[in-house]
N, C-alpha and C positions, 0 to 999 in steps of 0.2 A: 757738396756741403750745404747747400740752401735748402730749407725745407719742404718737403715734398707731401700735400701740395701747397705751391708758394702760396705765402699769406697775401691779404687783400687789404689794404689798405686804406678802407671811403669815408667819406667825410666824418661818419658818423665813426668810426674810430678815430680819428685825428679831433673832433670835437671832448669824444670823452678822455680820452688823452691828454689835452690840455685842459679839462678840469681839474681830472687827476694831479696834473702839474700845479696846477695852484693852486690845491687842498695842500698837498704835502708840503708848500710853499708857507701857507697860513701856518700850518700843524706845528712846522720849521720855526718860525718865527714866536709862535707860544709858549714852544718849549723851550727858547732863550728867557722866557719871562721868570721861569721856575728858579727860583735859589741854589735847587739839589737837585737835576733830574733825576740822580741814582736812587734817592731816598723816594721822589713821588713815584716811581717805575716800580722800586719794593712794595713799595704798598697799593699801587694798584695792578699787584700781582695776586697778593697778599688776598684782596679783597673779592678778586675773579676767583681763585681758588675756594672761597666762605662760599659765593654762591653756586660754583658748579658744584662743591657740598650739599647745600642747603637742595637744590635739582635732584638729586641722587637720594635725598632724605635723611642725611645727615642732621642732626640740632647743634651746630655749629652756632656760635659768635663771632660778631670779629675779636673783641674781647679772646677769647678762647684761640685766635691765633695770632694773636699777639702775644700772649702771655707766654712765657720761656718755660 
C-alpha cells in the first residue's frame, strides 16, 4: 500500500508545507471577515469566467454577465 517509490520527505518539503499551512491559515481567517462567502464565491466565479472569455476573445462585460 505505500507508494512506490516512497516519498522523501527533506526539509525543503516540510518548510514549504508549513508555509502552505499558514497561507491557508491566513485565507481561513479572511474568509470569516466576508459577510456572504456564498455571494463573494459567485461572484468571483462570475468574474474568472468574464475573463477567461474576454482570453478566448469574446467582448464580454461584467455587466453582460450579470444581467439575467
Amino acid at each position: 500500500m505505500p507508494p512506490k517509490p516512497p516519498v522523501e520527505i527533506d526539509e525543503e518539503t516540510v518548510s514549504l508545507l508549513a508555509k502552505t499551512n499558514r497561507t491557508i491559515g491566513i485565507l481561513e481567517g479572511l474568509s470569516r471577515q466576508v459577510p456572504n462567502i456564498e455571494l463573494f464565491v459567485s461572484m468571483y466565479v462570475r468574474k474568472e469566467a468574464l475573463l477567461s472569455s474576454q482570453i478566448e476573445g469574446a467582448q464580454a462585460t461584467l455587466d453582460d454577465i450579470l444581467d439575467p
